[in-house]
MMTF fields as JSON, N, C-alpha, C and O atoms, coordinates in Angstrom:
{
  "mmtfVersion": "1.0.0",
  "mmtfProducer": "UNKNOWN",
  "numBonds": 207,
  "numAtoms": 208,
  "numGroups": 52,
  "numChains": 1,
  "numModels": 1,
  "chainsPerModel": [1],
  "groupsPerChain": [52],
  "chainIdList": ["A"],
  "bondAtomList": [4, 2, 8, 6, 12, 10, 16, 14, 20, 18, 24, 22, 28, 26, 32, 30, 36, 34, 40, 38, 44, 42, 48, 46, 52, 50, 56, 54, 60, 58, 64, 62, 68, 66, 72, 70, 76, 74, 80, 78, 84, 82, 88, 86, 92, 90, 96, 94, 100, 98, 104, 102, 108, 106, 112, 110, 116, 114, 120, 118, 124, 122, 128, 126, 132, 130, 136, 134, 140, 138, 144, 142, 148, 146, 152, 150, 156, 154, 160, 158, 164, 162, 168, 166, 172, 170, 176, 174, 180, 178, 184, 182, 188, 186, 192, 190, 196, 194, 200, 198, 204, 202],
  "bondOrderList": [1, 1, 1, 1, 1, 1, 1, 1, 1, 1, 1, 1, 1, 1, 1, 1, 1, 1, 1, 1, 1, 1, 1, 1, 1, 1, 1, 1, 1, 1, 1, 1, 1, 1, 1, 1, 1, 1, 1, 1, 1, 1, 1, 1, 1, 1, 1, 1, 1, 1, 1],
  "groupList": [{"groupName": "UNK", "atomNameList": ["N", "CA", "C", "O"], "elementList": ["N", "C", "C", "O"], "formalChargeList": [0, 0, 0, 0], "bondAtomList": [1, 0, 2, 1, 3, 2], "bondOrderList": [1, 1, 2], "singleLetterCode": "X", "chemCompType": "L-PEPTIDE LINKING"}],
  "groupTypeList": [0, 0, 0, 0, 0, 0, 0, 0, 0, 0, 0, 0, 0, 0, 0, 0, 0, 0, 0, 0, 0, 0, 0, 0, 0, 0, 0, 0, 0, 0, 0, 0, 0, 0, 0, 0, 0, 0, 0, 0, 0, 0, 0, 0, 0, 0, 0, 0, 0, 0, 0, 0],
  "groupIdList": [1, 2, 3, 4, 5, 6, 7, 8, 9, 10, 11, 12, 13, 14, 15, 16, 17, 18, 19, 20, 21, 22, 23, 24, 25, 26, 27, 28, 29, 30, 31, 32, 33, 34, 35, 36, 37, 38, 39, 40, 41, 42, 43, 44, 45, 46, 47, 48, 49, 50, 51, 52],
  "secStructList": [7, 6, 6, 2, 2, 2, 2, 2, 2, 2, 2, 2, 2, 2, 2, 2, 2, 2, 2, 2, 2, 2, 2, 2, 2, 2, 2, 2, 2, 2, 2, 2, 2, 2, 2, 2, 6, 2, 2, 2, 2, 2, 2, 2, 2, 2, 2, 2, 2, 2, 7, 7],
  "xCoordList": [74.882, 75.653, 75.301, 74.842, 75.651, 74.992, 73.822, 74.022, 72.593, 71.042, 71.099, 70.613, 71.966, 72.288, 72.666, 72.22, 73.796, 74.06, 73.478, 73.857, 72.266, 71.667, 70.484, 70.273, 70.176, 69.241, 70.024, 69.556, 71.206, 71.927, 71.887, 71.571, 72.366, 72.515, 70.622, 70.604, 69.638, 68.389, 67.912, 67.211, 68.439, 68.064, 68.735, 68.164, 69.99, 70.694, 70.079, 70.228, 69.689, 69.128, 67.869, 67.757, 66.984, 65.483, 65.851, 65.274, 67.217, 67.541, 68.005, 68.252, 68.538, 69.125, 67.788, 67.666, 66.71, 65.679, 64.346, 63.594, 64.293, 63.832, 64.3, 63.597, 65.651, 66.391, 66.445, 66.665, 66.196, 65.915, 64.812, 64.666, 63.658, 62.244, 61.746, 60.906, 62.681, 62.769, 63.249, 62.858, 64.129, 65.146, 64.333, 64.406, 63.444, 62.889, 61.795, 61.582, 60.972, 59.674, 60.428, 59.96, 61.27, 61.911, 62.05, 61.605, 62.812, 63.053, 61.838, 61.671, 60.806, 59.288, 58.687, 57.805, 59.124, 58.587, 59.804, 59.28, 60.385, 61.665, 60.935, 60.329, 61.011, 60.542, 59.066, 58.545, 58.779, 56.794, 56.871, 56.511, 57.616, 57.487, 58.014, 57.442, 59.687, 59.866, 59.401, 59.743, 58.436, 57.377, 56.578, 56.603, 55.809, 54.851, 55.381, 54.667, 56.621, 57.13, 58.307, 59.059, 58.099, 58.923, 58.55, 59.489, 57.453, 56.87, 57.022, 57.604, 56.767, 57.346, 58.94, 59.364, 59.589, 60.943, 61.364, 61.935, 60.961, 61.542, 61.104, 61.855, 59.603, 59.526, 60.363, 60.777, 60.601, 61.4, 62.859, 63.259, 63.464, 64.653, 64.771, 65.43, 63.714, 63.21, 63.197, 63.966, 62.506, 62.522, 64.052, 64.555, 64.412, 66.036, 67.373, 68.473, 66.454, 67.631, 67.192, 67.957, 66.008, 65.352, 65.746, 65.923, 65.76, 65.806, 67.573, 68.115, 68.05, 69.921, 70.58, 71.808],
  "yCoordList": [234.48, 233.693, 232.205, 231.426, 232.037, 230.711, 230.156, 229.268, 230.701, 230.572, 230.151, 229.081, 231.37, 230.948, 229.87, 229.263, 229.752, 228.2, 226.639, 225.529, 227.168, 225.99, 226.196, 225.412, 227.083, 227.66, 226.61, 225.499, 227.038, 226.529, 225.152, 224.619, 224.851, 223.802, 222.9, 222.128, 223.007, 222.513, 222.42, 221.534, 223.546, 224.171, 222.349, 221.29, 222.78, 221.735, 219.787, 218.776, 219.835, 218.369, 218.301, 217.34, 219.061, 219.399, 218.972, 217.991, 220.017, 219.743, 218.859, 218.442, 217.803, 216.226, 215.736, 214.854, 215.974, 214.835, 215.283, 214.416, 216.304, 216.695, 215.906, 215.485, 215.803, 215.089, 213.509, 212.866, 213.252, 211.554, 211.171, 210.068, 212.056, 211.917, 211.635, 210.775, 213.015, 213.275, 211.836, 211.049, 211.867, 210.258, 208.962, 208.007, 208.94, 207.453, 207.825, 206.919, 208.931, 209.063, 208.741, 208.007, 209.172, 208.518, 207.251, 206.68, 206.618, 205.377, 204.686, 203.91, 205.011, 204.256, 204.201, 203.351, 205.654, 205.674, 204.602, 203.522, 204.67, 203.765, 202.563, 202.103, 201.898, 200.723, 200.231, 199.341, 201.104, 200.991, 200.754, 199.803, 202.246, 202.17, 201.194, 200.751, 200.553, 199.361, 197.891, 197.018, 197.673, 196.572, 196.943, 195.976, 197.852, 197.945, 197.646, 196.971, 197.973, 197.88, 196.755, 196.745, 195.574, 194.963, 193.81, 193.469, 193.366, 192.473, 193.171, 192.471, 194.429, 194.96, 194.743, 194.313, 195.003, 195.022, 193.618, 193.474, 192.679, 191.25, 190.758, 190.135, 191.166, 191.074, 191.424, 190.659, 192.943, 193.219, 192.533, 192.16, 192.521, 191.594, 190.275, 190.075, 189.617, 188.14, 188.443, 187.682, 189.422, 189.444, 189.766, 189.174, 191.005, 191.022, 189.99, 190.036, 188.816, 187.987, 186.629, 185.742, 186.734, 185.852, 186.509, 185.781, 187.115, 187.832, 188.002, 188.785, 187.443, 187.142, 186.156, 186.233],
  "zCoordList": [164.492, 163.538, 163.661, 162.826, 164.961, 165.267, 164.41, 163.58, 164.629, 164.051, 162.647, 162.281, 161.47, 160.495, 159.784, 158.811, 160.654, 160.473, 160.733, 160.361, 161.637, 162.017, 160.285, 159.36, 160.46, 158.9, 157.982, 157.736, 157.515, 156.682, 156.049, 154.986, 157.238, 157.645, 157.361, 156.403, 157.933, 158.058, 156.635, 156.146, 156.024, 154.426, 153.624, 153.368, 153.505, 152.952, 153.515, 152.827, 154.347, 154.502, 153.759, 152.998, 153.825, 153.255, 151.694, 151.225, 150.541, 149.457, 149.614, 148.482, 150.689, 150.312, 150.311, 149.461, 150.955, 151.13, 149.845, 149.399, 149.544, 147.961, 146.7, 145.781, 146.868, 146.022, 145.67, 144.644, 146.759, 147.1, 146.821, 146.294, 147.13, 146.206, 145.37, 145.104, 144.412, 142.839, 142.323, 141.461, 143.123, 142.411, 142.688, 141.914, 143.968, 143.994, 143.077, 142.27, 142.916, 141.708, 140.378, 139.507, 140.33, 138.544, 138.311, 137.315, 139.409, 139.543, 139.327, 138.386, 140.364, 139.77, 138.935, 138.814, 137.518, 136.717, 135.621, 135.346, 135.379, 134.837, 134.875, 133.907, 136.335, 136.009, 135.586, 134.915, 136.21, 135.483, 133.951, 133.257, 133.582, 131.805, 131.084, 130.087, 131.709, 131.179, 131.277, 130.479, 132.534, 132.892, 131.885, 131.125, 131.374, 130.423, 129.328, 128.587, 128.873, 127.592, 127.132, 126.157, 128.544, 128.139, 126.819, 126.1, 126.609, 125.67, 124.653, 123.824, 124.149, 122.99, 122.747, 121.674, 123.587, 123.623, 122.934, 121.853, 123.786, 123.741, 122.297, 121.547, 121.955, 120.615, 119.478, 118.607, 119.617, 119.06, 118.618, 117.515, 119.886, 120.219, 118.897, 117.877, 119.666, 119.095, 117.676, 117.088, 116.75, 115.857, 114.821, 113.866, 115.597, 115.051, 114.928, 114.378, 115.957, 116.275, 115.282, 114.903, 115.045, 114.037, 112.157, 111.18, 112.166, 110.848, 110.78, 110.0, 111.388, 111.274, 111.108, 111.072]
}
């Protein structure tokens, strides 16, 4: 019973640290895509706020 629970247990940190991965790779992609796309953006912006 013991063993199991250490299983269990080892299992569940592995899915916390999978998870934290997933989440810092998104995060890098987030900001990458909006560094690339911020000059479009601001253009944009600029233009809507000009045309008001």
């Amino acid at each position: 019973m013991t063993e199991f629970l250490q299983k269990l247990q080892d299992e569940a940190g592995q899915t916390m640290a999978e998870y934290a991965v997933v989440l810092g790779v998104i995060t890098i992609a987030v900001v990458v895509t909006l560094g690339l796309l911020s000059t479009k953006i601001s253009d944009v912006l600029n233009s809507v706020i000009s045309s008001m």
